[in-house]
N, C-alpha and C positions, 0 to 999 in steps of 0.2 A: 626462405622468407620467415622471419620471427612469428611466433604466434602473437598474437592480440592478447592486451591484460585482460581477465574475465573483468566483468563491469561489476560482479561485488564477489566478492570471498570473504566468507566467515571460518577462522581456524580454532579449535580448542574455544571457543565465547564462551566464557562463562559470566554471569550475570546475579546480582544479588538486588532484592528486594526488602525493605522494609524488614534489613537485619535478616534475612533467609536467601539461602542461592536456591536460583530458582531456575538460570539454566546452567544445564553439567557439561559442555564443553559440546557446543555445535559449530561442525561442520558443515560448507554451504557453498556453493557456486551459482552463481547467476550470470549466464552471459548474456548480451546484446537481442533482441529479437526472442528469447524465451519468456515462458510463462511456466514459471512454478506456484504450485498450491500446497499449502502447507495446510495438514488437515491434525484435528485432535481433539478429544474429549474436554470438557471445562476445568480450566484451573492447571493444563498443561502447559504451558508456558508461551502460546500463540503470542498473547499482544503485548507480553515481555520484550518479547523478541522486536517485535513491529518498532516499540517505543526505544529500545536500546539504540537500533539503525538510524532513529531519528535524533538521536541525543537527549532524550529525556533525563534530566537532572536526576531521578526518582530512580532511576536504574543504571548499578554501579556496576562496572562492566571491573570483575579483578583479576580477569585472567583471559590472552586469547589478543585477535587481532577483529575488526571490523576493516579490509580494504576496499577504498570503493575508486574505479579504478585507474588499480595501483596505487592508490599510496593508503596508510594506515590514518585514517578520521576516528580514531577511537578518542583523540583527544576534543576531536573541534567540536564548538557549537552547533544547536543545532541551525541558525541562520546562514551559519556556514557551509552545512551540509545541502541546504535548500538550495544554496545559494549555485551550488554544483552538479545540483541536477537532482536532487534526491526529494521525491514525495511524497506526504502519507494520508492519505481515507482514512476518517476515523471512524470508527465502527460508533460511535456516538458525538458528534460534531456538537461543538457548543455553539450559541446566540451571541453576536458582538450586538447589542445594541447602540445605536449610534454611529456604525461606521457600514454605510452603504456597500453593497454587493460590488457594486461596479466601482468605487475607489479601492477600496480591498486589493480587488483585481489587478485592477490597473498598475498600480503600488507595486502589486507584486511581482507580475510583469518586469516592470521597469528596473526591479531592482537584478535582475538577473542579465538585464541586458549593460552593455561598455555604456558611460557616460558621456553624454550626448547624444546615444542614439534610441534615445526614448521615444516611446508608442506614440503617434499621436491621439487626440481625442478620435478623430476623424476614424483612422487604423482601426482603432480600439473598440472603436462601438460596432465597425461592422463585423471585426473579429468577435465578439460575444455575441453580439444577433445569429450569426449563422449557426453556434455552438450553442446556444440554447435554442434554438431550432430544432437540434439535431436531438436534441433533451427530451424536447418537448414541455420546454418551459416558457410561461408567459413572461411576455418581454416585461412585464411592470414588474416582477424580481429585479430588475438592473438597478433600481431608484430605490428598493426595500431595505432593511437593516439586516448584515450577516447572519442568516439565518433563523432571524428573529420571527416566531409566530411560524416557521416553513413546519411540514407535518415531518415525520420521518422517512418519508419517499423522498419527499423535496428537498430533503438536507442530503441526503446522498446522492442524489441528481448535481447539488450544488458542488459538492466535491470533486465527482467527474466533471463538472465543466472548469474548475478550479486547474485540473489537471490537462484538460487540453488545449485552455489558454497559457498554463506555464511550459509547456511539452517536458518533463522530466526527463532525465535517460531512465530510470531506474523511479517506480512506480510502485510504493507497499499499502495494500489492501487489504486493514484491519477489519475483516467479516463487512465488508462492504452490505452483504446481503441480509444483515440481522434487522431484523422488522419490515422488511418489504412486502409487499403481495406480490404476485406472479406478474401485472400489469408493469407494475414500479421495476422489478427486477429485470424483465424484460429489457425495459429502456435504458436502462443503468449498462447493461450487459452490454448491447447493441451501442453504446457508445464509448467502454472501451473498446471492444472488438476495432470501433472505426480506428482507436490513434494503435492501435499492433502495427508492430512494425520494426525495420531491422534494426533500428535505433533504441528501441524501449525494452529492456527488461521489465516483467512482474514478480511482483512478489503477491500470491492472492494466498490471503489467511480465512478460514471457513471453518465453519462443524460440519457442513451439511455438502453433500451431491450435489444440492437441486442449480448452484448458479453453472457450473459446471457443462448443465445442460446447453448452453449458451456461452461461458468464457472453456473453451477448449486449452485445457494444462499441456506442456511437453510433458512437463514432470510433476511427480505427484512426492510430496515426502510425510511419513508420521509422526508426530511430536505428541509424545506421552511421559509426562514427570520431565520434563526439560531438557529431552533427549529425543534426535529422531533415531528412530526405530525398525523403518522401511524407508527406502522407496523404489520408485518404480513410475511406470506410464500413464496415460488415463485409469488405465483399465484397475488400477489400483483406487482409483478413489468409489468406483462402483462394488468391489468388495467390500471395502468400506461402510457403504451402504445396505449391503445385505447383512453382514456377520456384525459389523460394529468395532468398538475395538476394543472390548473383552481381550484377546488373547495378545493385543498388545502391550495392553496394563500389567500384564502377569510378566511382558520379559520385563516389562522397567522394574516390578518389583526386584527382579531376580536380580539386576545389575547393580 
């Protein structure tokens, strides 16, 4: 029986920013039902990378493949990538003023499903009440402006519910945990945890341990100067946390 396509493969990526390459040729596998954590010091190339997968106009991809799976989206849009399953957490979500939470949604929703078989109202509302339930968000967010006025817990709450109303195959988590407190992280954690599963690849990008404690990695990988470095299992990202990564700065120097 043939193997299954992995659901993303990165070969040789290399990536250029704002006239500097910024990553040097990464390697990557993500299949079905995994969760990899991609861990690294500031300014190593984490949400280069995030932004590349997603088609960011601003990051010129000049060498290398992005396949997602199977076939090579280095070219598409990024509507198009959305469009196939691909989603991203931003580690700082902007305010749409003007365009409600729950049309957003809905929009977005519909647009990934065949024509004619759009959500109804009816569908749609009890599909977001249960998932901001599970948030532990108040229902008057459904009638509020994307994002507009939400604190920094709630805008990353708003994201994972973004993501279990579109179900992604394939899931990238720009430091989802940056400015949370332990309360907010918590509930964030607990509800990707709920959509795992053998359908969803992650991609979780991080500096720190602590979400860890709660979204359990298969794979752990180290991204230092735009290169990973290591990887390995959990148990690599609690090293991480005691030594730091001093001694992984000094191979990228070398290389």
């Amino acid at each position: 029986m043939p193997k299954s396509k992995p659901l993303l493969k990165l070969s040789d990526l290399r990536v250029r920013r704002d006239d500097k390459e910024i990553l040097h040729g990464i390697d990557l596998t993500v299949d079905r039902g995994e969760v990899h954590t991609i861990m690294g010091p500031n300014g190593s190339g984490k949400s280069t990378l995030a932004n590349s997968l997603m088609g960011n106009p601003t990051c010129e991809v000049t060498a290398g493949k992005i396949e997602f799976d199977g076939t090579d989206i280095v070219d598409e849009a990024t509507d198009v990538r959305a469009r196939a399953g691909m989603f991203m957490a931003f580690q700082y979500p902007v305010e749409v003023p003007g365009v409600p939470l729950s049309m957003f949604l809905r929009e977005a929703l519909n647009s990934r499903r065949p024509k004619g078989e759009e959500v109804s109202a009816r569908e749609f509302r009890k599909l977001i009440v249960e998932q901001m339930d599970l948030l532990e968000m108040d229902p008057s967010f459904i009638s509020r402006y994307l994002n507009e006025g939400f604190s920094g817990g709630e805008k990353k709450r708003c994201e994972i519910l973004q993501m279990a109303i579109l179900k992604p195959s394939l899931a990238i988590m720009d430091e989802t945990d940056s400015g949370l407190d332990i309360d907010a992280l918590r509930i964030v954690s607990e509800g990707v945890n709920s959509l795992r599963g053998p359908d969803l690849g992650i991609l979780l990008i991080t500096h720190y341990q602590r979400i860890l404690n709660y979204i359990k990695p298969d794979f752990v990988h180290v991204l230092v100067d735009g290169r990973i470095v290591d990887s390995g299992g959990p148990e690599l990202a609690l090293e991480l946390e005691e030594a730091g990564y001093d001694r992984y700065t000094r191979i990228a120097e070398k290389v």
